[in-house]
N, C-alpha and C positions, 0 to 999 in steps of 0.2 A: 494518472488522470484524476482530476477530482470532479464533483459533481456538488453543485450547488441546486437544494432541490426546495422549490416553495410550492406548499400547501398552502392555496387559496379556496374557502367554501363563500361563495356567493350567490346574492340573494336571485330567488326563479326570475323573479321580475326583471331584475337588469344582465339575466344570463347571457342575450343572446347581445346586447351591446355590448358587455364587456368583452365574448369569446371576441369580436371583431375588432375592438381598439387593442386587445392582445395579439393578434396576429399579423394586424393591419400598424400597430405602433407600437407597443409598449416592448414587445421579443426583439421586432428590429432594434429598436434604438438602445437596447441591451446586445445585443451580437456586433452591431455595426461600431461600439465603442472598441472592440476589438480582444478584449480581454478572456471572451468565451470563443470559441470557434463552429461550435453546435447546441442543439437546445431540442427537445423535446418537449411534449407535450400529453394528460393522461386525462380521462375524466373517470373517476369513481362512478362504478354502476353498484356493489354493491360491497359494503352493508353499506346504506344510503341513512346520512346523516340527521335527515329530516325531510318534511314532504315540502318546502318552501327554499330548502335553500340546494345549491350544487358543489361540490368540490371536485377542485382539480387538481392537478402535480406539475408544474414544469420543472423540467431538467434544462441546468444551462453546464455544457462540459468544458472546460479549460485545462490546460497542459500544467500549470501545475498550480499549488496553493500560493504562491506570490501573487498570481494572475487575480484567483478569486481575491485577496485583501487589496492589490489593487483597486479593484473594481469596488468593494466597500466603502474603501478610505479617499476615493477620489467620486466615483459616480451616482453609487445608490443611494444617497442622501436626496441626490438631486433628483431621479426616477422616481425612489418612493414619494414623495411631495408629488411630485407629477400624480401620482397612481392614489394616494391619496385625496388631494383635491376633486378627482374625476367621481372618485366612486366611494367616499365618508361614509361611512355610518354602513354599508351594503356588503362589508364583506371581513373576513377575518383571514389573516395569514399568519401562518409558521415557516420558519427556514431554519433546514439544515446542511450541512457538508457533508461528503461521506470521500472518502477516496478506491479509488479501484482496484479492488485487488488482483481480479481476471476476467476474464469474456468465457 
């Protein structure tokens, strides 16, 4: 299994409409593309980044690493520009892959 994991810290002020167009649109229309089958979700309570801004973790899981380069080389160009345009300047992401070794 691999696990495609993005760290987003975003600003207090636009916290509570981003958590909502994230769960409300942004996670769908990444799971519903087909290439993840599950996805997770974390917020950072501590050590806290700054008193202004929040960070989270989503987890998106796929069967295997075709599926995630998939989803790169066909989709998330398009998403991030989505996710982008809504929310410039308000937040800062990192992504990475990890694969599964056990449960």
């Amino acid at each position: 299994m691999i696990i495609y994991s993005v760290t987003v810290t975003i600003s207090e002020k636009v916290e509570s409409e981003w958590l909502g167009w994230m769960k409300e649109v942004h996670i769908p229309d990444v799971i519903n593309i087909g290439y993840f089958f599950d996805w997770q979700m974390q917020k950072l309570l501590f050590p806290e980044d700054s008193i202004d801004e929040i960070t989270y973790v989503i987890n998106y899981y796929a069967n295997s690493f075709d599926h995630y380069q998939h989803y790169t080389e066909k989709e998330a160009p398009r998403l991030q520009k989505e996710y982008n345009a809504k929310f410039k300047g308000k937040y800062r992401a990192t992504r990475a892959v990890y694969s599964l070794i056990s449960k």
